[in-house]
Backbone bond lengths (Angstrom), bond angles and torsions (degrees), N, CA, C in turn:
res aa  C-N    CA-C-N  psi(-1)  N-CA   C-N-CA  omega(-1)  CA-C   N-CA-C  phi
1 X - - - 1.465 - - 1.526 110.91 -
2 X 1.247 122.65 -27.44 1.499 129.62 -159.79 1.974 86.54 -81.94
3 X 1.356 88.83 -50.98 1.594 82.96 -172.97 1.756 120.36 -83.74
4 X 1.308 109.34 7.02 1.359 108.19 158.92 1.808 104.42 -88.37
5 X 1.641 131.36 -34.38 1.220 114.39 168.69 1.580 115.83 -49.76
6 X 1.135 110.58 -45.34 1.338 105.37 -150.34 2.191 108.79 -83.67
7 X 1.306 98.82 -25.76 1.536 112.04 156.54 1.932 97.87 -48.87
8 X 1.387 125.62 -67.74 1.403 146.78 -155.07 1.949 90.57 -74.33
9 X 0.888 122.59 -4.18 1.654 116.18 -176.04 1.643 96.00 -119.08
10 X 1.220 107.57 -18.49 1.909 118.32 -178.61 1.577 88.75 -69.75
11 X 1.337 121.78 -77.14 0.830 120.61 -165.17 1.381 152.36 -80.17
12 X 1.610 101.47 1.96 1.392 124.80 147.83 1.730 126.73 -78.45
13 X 1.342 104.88 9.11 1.659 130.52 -170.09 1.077 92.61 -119.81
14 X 1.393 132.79 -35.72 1.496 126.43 -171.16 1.729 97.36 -77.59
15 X 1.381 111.49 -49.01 1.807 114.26 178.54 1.092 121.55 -37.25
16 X 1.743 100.41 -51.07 1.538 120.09 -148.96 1.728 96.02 -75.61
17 X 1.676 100.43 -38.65 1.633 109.90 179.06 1.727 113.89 -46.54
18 X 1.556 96.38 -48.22 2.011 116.41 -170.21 1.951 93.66 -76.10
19 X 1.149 102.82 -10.78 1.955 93.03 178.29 1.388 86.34 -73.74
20 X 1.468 91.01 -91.53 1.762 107.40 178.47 2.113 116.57 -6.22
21 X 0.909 116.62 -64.05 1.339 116.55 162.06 0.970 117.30 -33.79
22 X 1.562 113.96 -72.43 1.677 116.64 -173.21 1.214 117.01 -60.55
23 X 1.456 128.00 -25.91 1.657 128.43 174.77 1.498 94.05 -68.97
24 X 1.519 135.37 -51.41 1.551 126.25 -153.41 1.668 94.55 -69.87
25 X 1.396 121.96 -43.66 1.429 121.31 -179.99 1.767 106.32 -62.90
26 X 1.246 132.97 -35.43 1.402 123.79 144.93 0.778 130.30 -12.20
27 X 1.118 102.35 -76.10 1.949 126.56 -156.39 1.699 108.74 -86.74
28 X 1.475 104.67 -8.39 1.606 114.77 168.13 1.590 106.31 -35.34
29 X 1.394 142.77 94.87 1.005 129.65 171.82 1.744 121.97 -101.17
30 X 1.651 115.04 139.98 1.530 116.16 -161.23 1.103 115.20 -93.50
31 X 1.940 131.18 152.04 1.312 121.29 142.29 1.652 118.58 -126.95
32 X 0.874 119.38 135.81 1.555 156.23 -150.01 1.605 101.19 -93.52
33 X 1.328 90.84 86.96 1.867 89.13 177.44 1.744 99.95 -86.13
34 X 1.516 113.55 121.35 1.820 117.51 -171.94 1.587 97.57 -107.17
35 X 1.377 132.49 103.92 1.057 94.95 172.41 1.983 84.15 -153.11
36 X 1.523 105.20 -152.20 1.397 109.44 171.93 1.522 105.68 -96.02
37 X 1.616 94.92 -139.08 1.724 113.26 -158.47 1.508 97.00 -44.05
38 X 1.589 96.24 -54.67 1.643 115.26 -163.87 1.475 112.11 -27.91
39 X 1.340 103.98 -55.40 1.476 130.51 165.56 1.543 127.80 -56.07
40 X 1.135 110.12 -30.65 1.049 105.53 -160.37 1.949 100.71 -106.99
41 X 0.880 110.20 3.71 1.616 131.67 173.96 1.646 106.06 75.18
42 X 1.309 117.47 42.65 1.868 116.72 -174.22 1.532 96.75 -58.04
43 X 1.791 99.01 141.74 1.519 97.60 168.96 1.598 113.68 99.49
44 X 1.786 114.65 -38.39 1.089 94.18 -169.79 1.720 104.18 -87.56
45 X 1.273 96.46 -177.07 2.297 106.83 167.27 1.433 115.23 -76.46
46 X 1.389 117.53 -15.76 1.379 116.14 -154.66 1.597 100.40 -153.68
47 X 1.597 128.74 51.25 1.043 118.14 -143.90 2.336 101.85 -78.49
48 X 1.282 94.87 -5.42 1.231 126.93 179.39 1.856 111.94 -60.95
49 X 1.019 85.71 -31.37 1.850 112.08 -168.81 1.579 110.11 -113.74
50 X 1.121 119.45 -44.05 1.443 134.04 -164.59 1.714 112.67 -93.89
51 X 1.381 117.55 -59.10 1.443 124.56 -166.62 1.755 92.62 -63.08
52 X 1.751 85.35 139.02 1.819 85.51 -170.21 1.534 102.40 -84.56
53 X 1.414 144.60 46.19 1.457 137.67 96.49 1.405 122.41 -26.51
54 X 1.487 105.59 -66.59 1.184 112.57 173.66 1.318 130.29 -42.24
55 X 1.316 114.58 -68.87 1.832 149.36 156.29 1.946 100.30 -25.17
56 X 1.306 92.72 -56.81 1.776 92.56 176.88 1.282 103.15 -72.40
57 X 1.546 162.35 -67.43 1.352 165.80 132.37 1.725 98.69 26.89
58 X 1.309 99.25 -51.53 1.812 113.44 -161.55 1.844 98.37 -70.67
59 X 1.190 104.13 -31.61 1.425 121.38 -169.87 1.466 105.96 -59.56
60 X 1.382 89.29 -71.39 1.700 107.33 -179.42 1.254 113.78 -58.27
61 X 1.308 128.36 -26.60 1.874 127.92 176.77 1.846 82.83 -77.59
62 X 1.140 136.33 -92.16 0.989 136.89 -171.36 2.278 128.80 5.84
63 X 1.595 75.90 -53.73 1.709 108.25 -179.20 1.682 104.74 -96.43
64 X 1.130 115.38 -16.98 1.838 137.54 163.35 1.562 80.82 35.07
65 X 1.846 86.92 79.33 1.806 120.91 158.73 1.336 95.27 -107.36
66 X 1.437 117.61 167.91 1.117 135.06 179.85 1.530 121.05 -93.84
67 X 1.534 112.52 50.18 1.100 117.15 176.11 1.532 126.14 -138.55
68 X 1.913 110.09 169.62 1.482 73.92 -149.61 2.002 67.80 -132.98
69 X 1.648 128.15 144.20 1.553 114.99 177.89 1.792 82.88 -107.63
70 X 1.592 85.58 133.92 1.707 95.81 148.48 1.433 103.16 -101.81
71 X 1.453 133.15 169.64 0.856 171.67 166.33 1.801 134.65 -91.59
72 X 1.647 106.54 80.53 1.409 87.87 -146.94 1.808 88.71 -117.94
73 X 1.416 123.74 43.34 1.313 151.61 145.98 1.598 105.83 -32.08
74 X 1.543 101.11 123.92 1.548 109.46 172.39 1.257 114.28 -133.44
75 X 1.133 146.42 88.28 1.718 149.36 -171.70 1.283 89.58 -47.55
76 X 1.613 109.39 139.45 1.579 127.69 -179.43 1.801 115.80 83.57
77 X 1.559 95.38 -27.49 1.641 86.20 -178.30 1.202 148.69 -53.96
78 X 1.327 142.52 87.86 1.361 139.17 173.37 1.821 106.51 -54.55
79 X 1.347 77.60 170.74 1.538 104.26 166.19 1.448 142.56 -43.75
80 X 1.469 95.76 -33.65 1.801 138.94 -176.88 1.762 79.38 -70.68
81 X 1.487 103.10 -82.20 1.326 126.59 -173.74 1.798 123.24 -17.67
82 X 1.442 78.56 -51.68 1.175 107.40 -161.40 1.655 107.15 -69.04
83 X 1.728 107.00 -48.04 1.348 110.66 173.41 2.203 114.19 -75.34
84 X 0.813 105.76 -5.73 1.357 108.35 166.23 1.514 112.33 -69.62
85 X 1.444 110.87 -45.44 1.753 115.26 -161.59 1.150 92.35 -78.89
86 X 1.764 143.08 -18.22 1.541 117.07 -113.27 1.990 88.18 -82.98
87 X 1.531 95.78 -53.87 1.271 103.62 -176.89 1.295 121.39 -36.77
88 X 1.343 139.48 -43.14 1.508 142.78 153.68 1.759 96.08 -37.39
89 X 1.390 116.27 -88.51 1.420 106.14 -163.60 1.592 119.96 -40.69
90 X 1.366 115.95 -23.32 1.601 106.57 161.83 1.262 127.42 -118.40
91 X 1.830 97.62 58.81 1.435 118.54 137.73 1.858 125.66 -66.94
92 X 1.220 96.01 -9.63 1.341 125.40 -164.83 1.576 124.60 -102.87
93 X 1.119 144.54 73.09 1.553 132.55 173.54 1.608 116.47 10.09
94 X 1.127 103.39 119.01 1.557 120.21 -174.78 1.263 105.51 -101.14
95 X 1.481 139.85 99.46 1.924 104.09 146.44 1.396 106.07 -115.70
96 X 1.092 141.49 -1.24 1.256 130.48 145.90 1.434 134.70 -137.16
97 X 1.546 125.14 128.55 1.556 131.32 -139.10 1.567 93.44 -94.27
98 X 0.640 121.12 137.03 2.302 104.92 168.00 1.720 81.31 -140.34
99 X 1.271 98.90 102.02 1.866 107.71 169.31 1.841 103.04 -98.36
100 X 1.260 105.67 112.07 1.698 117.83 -179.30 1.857 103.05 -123.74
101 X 1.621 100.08 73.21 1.330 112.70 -177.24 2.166 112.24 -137.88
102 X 1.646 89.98 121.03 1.650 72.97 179.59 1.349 87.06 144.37
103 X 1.433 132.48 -9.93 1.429 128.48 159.41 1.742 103.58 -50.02
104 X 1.393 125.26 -74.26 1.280 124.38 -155.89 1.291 111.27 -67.05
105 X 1.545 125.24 -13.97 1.214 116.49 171.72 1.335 120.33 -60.97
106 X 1.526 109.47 -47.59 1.634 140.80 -161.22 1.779 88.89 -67.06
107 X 1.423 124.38 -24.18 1.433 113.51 -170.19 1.288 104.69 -113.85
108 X 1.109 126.47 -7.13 1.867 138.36 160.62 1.372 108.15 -79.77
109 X 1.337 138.52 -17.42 1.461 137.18 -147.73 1.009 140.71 49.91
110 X 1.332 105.39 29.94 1.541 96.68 -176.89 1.478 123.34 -105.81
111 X 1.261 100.01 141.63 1.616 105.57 -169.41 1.387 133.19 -12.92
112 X 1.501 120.19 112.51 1.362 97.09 -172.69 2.189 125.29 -61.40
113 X 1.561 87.70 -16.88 1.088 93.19 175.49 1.705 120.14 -66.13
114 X 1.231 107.27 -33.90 1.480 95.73 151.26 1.166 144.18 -49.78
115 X 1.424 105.83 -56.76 1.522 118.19 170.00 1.052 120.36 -49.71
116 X 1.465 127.16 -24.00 1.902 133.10 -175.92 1.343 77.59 -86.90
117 X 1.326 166.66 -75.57 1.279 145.76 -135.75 1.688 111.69 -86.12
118 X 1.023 123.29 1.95 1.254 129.14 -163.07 1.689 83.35 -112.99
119 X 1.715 137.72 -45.49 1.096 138.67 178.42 1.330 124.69 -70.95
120 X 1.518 115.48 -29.94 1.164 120.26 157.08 1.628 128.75 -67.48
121 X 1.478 91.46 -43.38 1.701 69.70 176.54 1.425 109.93 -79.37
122 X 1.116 130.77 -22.07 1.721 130.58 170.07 1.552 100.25 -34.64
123 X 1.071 129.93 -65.71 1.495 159.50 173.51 1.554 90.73 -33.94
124 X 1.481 118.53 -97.22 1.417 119.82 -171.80 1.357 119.06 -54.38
125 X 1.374 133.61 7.50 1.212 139.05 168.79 1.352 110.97 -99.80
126 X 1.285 121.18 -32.65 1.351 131.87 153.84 1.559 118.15 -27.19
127 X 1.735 93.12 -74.84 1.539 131.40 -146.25 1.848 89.75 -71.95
128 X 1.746 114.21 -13.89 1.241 106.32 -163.29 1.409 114.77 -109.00
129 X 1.696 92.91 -17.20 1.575 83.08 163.38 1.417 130.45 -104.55
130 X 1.051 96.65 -16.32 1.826 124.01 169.56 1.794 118.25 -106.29
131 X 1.359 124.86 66.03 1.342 110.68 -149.08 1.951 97.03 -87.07
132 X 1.488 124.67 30.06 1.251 121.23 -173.72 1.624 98.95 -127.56
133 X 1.470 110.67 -6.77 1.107 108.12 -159.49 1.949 98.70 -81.82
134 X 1.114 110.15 151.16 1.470 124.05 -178.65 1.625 101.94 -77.48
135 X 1.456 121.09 147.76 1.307 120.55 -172.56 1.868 87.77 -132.20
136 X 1.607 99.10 123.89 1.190 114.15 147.91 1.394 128.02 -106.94
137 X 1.705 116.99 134.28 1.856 103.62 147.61 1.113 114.55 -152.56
138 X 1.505 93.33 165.01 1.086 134.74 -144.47 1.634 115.06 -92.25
139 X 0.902 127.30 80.81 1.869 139.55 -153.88 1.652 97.23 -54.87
140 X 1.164 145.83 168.76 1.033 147.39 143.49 1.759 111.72 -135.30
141 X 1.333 120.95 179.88 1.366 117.59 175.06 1.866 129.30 -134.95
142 X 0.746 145.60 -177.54 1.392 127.31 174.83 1.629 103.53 -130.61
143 X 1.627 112.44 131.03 1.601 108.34 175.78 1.693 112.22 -58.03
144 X 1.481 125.99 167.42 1.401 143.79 -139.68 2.087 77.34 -77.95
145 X 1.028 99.09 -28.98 1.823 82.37 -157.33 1.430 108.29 -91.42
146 X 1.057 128.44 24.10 1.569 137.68 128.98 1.507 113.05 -54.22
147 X 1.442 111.25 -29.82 1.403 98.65 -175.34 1.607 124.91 106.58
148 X 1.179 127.82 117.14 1.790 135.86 -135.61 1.910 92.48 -55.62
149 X 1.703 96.14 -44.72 1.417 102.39 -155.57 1.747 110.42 -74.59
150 X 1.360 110.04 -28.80 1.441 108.83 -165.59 2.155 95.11 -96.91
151 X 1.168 97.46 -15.09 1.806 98.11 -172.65 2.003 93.50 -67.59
152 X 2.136 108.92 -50.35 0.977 96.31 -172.72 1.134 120.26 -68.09
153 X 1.511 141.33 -39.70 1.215 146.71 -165.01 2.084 107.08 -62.10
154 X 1.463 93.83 -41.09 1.671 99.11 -174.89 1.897 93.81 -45.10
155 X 1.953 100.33 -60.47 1.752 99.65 -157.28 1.070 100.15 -63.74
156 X 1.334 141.74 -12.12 1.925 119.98 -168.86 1.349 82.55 -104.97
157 X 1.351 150.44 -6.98 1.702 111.32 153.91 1.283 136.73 -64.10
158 X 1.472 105.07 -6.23 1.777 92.76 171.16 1.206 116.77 -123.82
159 X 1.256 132.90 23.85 1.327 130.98 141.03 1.147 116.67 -95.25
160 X 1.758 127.61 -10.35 1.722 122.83 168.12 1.537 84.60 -94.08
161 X 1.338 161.63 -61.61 1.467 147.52 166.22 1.628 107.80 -16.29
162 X 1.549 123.26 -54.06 1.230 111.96 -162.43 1.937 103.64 -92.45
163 X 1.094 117.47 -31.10 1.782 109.81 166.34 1.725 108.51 -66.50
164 X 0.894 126.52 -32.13 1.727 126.54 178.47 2.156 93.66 -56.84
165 X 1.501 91.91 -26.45 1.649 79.39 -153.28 1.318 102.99 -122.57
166 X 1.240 106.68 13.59 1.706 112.84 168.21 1.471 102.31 59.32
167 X 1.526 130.95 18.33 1.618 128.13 167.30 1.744 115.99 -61.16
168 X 1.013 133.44 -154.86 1.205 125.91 -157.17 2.244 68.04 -161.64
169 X 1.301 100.79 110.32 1.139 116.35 161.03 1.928 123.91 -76.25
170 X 1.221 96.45 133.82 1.677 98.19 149.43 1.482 116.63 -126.49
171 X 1.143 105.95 132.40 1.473 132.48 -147.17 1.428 88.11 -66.26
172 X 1.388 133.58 -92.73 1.279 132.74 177.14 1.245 122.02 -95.76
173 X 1.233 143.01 106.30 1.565 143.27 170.14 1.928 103.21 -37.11
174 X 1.095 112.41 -64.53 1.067 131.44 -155.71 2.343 93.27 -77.50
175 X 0.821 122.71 8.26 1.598 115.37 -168.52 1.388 111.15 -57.88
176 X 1.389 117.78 141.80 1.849 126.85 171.63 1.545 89.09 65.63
177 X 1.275 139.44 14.31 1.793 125.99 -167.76 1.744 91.69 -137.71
178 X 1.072 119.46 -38.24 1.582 108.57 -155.02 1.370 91.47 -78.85
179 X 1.387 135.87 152.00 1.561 156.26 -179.84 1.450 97.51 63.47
180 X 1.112 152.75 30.92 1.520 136.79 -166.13 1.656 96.09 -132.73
181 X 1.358 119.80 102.55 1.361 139.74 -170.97 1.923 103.90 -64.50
182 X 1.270 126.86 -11.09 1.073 109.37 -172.94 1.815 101.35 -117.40
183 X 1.643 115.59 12.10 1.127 111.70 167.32 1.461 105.37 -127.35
184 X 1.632 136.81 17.07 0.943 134.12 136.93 1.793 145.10 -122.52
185 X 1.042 114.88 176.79 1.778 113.11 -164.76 1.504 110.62 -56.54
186 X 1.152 110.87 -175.00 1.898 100.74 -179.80 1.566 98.50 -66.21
187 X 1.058 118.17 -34.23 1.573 109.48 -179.94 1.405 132.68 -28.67
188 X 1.441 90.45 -36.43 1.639 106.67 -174.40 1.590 99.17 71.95
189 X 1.728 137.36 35.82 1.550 135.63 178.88 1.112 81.24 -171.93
190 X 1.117 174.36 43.44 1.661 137.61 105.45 1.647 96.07 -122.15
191 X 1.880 91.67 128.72 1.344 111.32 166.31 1.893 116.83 -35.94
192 X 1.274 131.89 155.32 1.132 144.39 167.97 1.473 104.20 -99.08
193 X 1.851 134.14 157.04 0.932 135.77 -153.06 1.821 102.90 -60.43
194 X 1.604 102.56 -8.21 1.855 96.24 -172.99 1.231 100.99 -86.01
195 X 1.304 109.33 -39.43 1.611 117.53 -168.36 1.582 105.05 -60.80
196 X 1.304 110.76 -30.88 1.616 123.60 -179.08 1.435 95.48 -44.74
197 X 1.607 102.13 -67.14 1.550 116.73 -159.26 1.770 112.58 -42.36
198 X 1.344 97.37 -46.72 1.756 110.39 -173.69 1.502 94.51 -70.14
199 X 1.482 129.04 -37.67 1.475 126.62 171.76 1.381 104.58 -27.99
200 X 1.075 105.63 -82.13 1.850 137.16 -171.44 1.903 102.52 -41.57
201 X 1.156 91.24 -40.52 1.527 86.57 172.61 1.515 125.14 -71.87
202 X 1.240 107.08 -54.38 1.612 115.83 162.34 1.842 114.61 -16.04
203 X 1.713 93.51 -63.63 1.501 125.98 -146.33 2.181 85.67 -69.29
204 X 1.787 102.09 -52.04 0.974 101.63 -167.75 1.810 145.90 -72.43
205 X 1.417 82.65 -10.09 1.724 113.20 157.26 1.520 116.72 -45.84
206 X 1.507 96.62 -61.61 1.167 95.63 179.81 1.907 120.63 -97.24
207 X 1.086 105.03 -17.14 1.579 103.27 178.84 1.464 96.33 -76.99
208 X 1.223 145.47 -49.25 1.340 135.35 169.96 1.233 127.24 -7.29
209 X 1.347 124.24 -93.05 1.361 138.73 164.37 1.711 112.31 -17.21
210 X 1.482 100.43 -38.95 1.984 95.40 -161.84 1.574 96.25 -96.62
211 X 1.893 123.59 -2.09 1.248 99.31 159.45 1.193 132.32 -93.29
């Protein structure tokens, strides 16, 4: 009898163990890196391994938080772009947004004043279906030969984009990486798997704290 309890206490420990699991796989909560190439790791072999989505993913298993990054990176995507897909990408549980979109505009020319309306509503489409979800972005910049007036106007849209919207800014996506030939592809515009790494760092300063 002693050893039929203790079989009967095994296996109410084994349940209680398979609950416990299924609540932590629950409570798995996501963040949604939206952005272009940058994002989406163009260029590399392993963009799976390499693009600092990834690199941040590695972070969070590392510190074994309860979170899980998809990757919702589109090579070529603007802003325009970007607000077309958004609604598809939140078919999906949101708790944290990291929108890194507004490079390809800044190198097409097009108005930055566009691009702040194309980021905002990205933002309020967010904020409307997920209104708990945390909003990050992701600043980028344009080199001098865009021109003094359109380089400054591009960078002060996303730190007046991210105070309008109470997001949690990162100043430059691209920092210590953008113009530096030995942390990006022949392109001289998408990071190489090192440049990734310093990516991930940028990103992880500030995504830290909000997991």
């Amino acid at each position: 009898m002693h050893a039929g309890i203790i079989r009967l206490l095994f296996f109410w420990v084994l349940i209680g163990s398979a609950g416990l699991l299924r609540g932590a796989e629950a409570e798995l909560r996501t963040v949604v890196f939206f952005g272009d190439s940058l994002t989406a790791g163009y260029g590399l072999e392993n963009p799976g391994a390499n693009s600092y989505p990834a690199l941040i993913q590695m972070k969070i298993d590392a510190k074994e938080l309860p979170w899980r990054v998809v990757n919702a990176g589109l090579s070529g995507e603007t802003t325009a772009g970007g607000l077309r897909r958004v609604d598809w990408i939140l078919r999906q549980p949101v708790d944290i947004f990291v929108l890194a979109l507004g490079a390809n505009d800044g190198l097409r020319g097009i108005p930055p004043a566009v691009s702040r309306q194309n980021l905002e509503q990205i933002l309020s489409r967010v904020r409307a279906r997920y209104p708990s979800a945390v909003l990050v972005l992701a600043g980028m910049q344009m080199p001098p030969q865009m021109g003094p007036e359109f380089a400054g106007a591009f960078g002060r849209m996303f730190p007046e984009v991210a105070e309008k919207f109470q997001a949690r800014l990162i100043p430059f996506l691209l920092a210590e990486v953008g113009g530096l030939p030995e942390l990006n592809q022949g392109d001289g515009i998408h990071p190489n798997p090192a440049g990734h790494t310093i990516v991930a760092e940028n990103v992880w300063k500030i995504l830290l704290p909000l997991l």
